[in-house]
N, C-alpha and C positions, 0 to 999 in steps of 0.2 A: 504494500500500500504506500503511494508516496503521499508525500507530506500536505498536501491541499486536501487531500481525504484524509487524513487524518485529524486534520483540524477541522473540518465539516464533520465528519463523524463525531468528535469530539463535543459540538453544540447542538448538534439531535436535543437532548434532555431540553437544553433552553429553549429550541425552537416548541419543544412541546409544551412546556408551562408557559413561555410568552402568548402561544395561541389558544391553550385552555384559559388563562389569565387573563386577555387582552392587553398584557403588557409589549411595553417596545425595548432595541437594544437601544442600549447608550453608553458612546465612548467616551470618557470623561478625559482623555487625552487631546478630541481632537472635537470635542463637545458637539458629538453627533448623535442622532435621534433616527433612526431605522424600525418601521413596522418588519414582523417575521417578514411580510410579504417582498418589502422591500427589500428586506436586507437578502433572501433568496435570487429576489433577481440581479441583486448586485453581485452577488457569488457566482451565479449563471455567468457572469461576463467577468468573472477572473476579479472580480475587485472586493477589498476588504474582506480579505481569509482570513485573519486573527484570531490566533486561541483565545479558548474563555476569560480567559485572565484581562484579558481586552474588552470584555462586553460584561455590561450589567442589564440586568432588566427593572422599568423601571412605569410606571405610570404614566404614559403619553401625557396628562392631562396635567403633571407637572411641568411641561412646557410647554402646553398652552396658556397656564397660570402666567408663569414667566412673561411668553411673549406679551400675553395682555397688560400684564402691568409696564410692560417698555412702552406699548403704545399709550396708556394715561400718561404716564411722564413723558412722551416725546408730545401729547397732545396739551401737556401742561407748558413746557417747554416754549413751543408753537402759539401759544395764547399769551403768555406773557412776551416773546420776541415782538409780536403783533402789537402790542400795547404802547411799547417803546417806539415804534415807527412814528 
């Protein structure tokens, strides 16, 4: 078995509780967010093989949180710039 199967074999388990779970991976290296679905077809084309060591699973919906609150501060942001004109 060479090494790209063996690191996908390696994340079977993950891929199974991320899809019983509905959670997503996330690399906290390179601060990315991948559904199972996505991150299979990113492996489909050679990209991002990284042992488990490399991926958490993690609640999508904490970075939806995140993005929302970037956008009240950047819309906080944007209303006060506007003031100052």
């Amino acid at each position: 078995m060479d090494e790209k199967a063996k690191i996908l074999n390696s994340l079977k388990y993950m891929f199974d509780v991320a899809e019983k779970e509905g959670l997503w991976f996330y690399c906290s290296y390179q601060d990315m967010w991948f559904s199972p679905k996505e991150l299979k077809e990113e492996h489909a084309n050679g990209k991002f093989i990284w042992g488990e060591t490399n991926w958490m699973l993690r609640d999508p919906f904490e970075k939806l949180k995140q993005l929302e609150n970037v956008r009240i501060n950047m819309d906080k942001t944007i209303c006060e710039f506007k003031k100052r004109m």
